[in-house]
Each structure stands twice: as C-alpha cells, then as structure tokens.
GUZAVEX-84234 format. One line per 5 residues: their letters; for each residue x, y, z of C-alpha. Coordinates in steps of 0.25 Angstrom, whole numbers, plus 2048, in hexadecimal, padded with zeros to 3 digits. Layout:
BEGIN
A	X,Y,Z  ...
***
This chain:
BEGIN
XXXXX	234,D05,D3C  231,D0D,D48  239,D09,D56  22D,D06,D60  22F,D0E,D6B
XXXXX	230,D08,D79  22F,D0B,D87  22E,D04,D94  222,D04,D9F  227,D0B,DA8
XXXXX	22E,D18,DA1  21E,D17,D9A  216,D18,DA7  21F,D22,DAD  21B,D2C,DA2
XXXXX	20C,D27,DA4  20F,D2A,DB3  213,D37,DB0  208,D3A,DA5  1FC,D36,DAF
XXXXX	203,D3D,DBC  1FF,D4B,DB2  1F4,D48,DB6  1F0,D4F,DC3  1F9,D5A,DBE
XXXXX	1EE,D5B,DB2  1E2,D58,DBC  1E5,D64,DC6  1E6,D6F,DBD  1D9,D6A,DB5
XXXXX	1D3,D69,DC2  1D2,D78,DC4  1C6,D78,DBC  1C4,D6B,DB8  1BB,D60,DC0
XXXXX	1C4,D54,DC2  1BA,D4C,DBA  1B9,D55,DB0  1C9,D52,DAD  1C9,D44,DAD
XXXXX	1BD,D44,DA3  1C6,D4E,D9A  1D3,D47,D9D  1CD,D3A,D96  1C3,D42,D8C
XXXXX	1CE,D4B,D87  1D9,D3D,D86  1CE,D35,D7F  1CD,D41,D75  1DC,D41,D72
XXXXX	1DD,D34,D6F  1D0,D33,D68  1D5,D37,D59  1E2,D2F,D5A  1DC,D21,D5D
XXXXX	1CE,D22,D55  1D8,D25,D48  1E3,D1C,D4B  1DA,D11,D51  1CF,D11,D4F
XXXXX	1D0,D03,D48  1D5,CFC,D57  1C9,D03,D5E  1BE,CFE,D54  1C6,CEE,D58
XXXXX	1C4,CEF,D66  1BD,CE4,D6B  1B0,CE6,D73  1B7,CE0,D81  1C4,CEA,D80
XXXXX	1BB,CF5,D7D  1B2,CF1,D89  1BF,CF2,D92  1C4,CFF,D8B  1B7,D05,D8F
XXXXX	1B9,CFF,D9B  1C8,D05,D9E  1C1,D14,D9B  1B8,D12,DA4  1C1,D10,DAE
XXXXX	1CB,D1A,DAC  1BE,D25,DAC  1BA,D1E,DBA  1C7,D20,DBF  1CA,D2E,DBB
XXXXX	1BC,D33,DC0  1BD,D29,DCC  1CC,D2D,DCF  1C8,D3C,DCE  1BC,D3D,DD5
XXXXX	1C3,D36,DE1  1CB,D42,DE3  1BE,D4A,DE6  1BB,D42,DF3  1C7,D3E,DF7
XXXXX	1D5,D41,DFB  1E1,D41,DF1  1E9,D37,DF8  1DE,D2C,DFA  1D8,D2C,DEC
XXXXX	1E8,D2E,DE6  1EB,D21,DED  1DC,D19,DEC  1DE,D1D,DDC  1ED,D18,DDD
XXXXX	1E8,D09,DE0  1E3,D09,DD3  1F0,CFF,DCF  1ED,CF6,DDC  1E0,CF3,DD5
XXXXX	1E7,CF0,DC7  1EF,CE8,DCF  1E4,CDE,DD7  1DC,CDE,DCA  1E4,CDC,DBF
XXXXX	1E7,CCD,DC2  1D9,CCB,DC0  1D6,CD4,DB5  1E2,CD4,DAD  1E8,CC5,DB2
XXXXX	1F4,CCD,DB5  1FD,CC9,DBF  202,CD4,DC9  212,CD4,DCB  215,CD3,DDA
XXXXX	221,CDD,DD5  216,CE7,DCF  20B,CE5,DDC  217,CE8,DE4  219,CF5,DDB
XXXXX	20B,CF7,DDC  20A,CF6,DE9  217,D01,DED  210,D0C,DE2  202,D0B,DEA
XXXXX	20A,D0E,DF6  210,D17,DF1  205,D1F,DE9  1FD,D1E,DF7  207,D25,DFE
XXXXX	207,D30,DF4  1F9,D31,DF7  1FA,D34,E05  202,D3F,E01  1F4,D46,DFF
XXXXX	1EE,D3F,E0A  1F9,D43,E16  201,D51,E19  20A,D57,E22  207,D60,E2E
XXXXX	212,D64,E38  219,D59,E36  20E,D4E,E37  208,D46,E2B  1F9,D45,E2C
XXXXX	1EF,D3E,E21  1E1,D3B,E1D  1DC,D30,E26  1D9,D23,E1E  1C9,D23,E24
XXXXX	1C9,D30,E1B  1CB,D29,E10  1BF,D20,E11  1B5,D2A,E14  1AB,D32,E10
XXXXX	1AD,D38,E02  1BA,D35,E04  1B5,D25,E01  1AF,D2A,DF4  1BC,D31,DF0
XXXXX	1C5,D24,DF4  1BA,D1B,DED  1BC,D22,DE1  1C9,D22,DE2  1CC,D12,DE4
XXXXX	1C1,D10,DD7  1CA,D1A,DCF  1D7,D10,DD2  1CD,D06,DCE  1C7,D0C,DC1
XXXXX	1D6,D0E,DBE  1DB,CFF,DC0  1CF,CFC,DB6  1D4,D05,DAC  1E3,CFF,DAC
XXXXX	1DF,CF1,DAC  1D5,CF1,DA1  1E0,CF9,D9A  1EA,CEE,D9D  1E0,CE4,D97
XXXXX	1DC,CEA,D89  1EA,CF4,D85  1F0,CE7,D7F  1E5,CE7,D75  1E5,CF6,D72
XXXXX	1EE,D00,D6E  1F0,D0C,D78  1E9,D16,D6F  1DC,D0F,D6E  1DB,D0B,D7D
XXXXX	1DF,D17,D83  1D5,D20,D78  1C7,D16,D7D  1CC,D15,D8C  1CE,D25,D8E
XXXXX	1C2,D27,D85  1B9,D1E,D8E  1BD,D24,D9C  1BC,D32,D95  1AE,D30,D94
XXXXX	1AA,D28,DA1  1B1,D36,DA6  1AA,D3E,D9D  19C,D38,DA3  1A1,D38,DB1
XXXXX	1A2,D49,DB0  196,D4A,DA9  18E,D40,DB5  195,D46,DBE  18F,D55,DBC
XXXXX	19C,D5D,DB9  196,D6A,DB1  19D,D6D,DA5  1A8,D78,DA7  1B1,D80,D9D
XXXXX	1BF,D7C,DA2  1CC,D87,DA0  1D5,D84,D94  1E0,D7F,D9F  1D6,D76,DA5
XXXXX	1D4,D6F,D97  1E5,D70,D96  1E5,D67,DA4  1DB,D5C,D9F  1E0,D5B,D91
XXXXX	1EE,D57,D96  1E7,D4D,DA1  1E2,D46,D93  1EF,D48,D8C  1FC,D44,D97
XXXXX	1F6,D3B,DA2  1EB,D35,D9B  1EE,D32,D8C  1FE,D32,D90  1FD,D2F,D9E
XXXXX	1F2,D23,D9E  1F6,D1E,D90  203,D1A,D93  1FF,D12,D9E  1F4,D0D,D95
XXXXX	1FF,D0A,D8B  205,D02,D96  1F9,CF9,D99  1FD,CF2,D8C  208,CEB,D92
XXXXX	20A,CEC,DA1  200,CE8,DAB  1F6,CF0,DB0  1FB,CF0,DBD  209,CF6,DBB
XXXXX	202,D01,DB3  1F9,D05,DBE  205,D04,DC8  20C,D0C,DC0  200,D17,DC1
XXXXX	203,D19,DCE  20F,D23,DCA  207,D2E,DC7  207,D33,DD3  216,D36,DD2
XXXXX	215,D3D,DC4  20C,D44,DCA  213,D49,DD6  21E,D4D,DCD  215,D55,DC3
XXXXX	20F,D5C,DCF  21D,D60,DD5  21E,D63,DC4  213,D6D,DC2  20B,D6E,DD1
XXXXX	219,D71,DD9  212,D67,DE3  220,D60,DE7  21D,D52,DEC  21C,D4D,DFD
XXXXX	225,D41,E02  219,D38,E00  218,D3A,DF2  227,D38,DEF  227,D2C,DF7
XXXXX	219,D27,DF2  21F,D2A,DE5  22A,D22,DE6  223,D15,DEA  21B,D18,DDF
XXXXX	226,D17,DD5  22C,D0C,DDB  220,D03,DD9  21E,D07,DCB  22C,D03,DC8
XXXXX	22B,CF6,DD0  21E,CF3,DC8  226,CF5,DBD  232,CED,DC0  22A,CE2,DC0
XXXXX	222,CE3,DB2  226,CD8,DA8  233,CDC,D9F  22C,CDB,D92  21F,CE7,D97
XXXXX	22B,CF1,D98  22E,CF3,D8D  223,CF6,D82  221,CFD,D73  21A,D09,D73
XXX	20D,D06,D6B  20C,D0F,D5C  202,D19,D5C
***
C-alpha cells in the first residue's frame, strides 16, 4: 500500500507564493510585444488546454455528477477570476503602480468582512490581527513605487492624485480586481469540499479563459503574430503561477479558510522582489525589505493561529 504523502500549509503556500510571484517576471518579458490583455486571455486559455486532456479522461464521470447549483457557482468563480485579471491589468494602464499594488492588495480585507456572511466562517482575532500587519506591510511596499529619493528628501505622489481623473478609473479598477479576487476564493472555499482539485481547477480556468478571451475580442485588439519567445513567456504564466501557483492555493481552500489563503497571497510581492534581484538585478529598497518583513510576519501569525488539525493534510491521488 502506497504511504500518503503529507505536507503542512504553510511549506504548501510558500511554494504557491513563489510559483505566482514568476508571474511579473513572465509578464514583462511577454509584454515586449504582447498587449497585457492579450497575456491574461493566453495565460488561462493555454492552462485550460493543459489540463483539458487529463481531467476529461480521468474524470469525466465526476463532471457529468455535478449538480446544477455547484456548476452555477463554478461558473460563477471563473468569471471572477477573468474580471480580476482583466480588471487588475487594465488598472495598471491609468494608474500608478503603487496605488493599484496596494487597492488590488485589500482583496484579503474584503475575504475578511465577507466571509462571516457568506461562508458563516468566523475570523480569528489572531488571524485579523495577521491580516491586519501584512496589509500594512504590502501598502508600504507599495509606496516604494509611489515615493523616491532626491538630494536627500523623500517626496511622493499626493493622495488627491490618487482620486482624480483617470487616475479614479485606474484606482476603481483596481479595488473591483481585489473584489473579483475575494469572490473567486470564497466561492472556491465553498464548493472544493465537494470536488477534486483536477476538476475544479479545469471548469474554473476554462471559465475565466473565455470571459478573457471575449473581453480581447470586445475590446478591439487586432490580431497579431507574436515571436516564438513571446509564446515561451505566456506558456510558462500558464504552467508555474497559474496551474502550479493558483492550484496549490486552490488545493488549499479544501481545508483552511478562505481568509488565511488570501492573507497568505499577500506574500507575492516578496517572491517577487527576490526573482527580480534573481533575473532583473533590480536589488530591493529599504521599504521593501521592511514591508516584506511585516508581510511575513502576519502570514506567520495568521498561521500560528489555524486549528492543529488544517496543518497537516494528505496529498489528494491524481
């Protein structure tokens, strides 16, 4: 009999962490040629396709099961996840950097407000607290982008900035990206106990592949031949932070609440400071060492606090 291989949540969202911070790595490069909604529509397209031969042959009996109100909130999950890629993305065409990094970063203060409702689950004052030191934390890793030095003074972009013009635009798509995104956890916290990873993972990517697919054709983009390398870029969006990256903390949802998974989202920036310093030579700032720092320390105080028995869990047979 085969020994079930375990691992705890913590070690599981740290490679997560690490897989989705490839991300703006991935995104960059793509970007070269590649309109950013373009990337997001491949990213999910290109995922949905991997996993498409694996699930409908190995369970195709579980999908045809489904009942009609899981379906509805599968269906429902994709086209959250769509909104928030091309929400998220879009943002970054009408606003700065920093304000939509930290607008999008709220996105576990949302999961945290609406999950009693929703989900009837009960926020830790341990894990709010946690919550509450990594938001702090990832806002202070945004003002990296927003301040610089200049002979010795700090100046930043005034907060009225943030609130004007298309700037408004950028920030409101922003805070309905952090939204979209606490939607898509919390509906996968409600109906992963009912399916496998496989099968969840294939109808929720394939759904926000083709509300991103749609949105790029509404949206005008002409159809363009891309570089070989472009394609290299996009491809591995699909294959690390997305179907390695976004399924482990979909994995996740199974067992811990969707609150500590979206707080333990809030790592990303960290992995991604490091790959940049990795592969860009873009050494980080003062701000985001110390941003990262409170960062980690909420994640592990969040943790610190979740039941005994949710750290520790089987690895589910595919």
């Amino acid at each position: 009999m085969k020994k079930a291989i375990t691992i705890t949540p913590v070690f599981g969202l740290c490679f997560g962490i690490l897989a989705v911070s490839t991300a703006s790595i991935f995104i960059r490069f793509a970007q070269a040629q590649a309109p950013s909604l373009v990337i997001a529509a491949g990213r999910l397209s290109i995922a949905t396709l991997l996993l498409a031969p694996f699930v409908l042959i190995r369970s195709w009996d579980e999908i045809r099961t489904i009942p009609r109100r899981t379906f509805g909130f599968l269906m429902l999950a994709g086209l959250f996840l769509g909104l928030h890629f091309a929400t998220w993305i879009s943002s970054l065409e009408f606003t700065s950097v920093a304000s939509s990094v930290v607008l999008v970063a709220t996105a576990p203060l949302w999961v945290a407000i609406l999950s009693p409702i929703f989900l009837k689950e009960k926020i830790n004052t341990v894990v709010f607290i946690g919550l509450a030191i990594s938001l702090i934390g990832s806002v202070i890793v945004g003002l990296n982008s927003a301040c610089h030095i200049s002979g010795g003074q700090v100046s930043c972009i005034s907060f009225s900035s943030m609130f004007g013009g298309r700037a408004f635009l950028g920030n409101l798509l922003a805070l309905t990206g952090a939204l979209c995104s606490g939607g898509y956890l919390m509906i996968g916290r409600r109906v992963r106990n009912t399916l496998s990873l496989p099968v969840y993972t294939f109808l929720v990517y394939g759904v926000a592949a083709v509300v991103l697919v749609l949105m790029v054709f509404l949206s005008g983009i002409k159809a363009a031949v891309y570089a070989p390398s472009t394609w290299l870029w996009i491809i591995l969006l699909a294959i690390i932070p997305q179907l390695l990256g976004h399924s482990t903390f979909n994995y996740f949802l199974k067992s811990l609440s969707a609150t500590f998974v979206s707080i333990a989202l809030l790592g990303e920036p960290i992995g991604t400071v490091i790959l940049a310093y990795l592969f860009l030579r873009e050494s980080p700032t003062w701000l985001e060492i110390g941003g990262g720092i409170l960062i980690l320390a909420g994640i592990y105080g969040a943790s610190r606090a979740a039941d005994k028995k949710q750290l520790k869990q089987e690895i589910e047979p595919v």
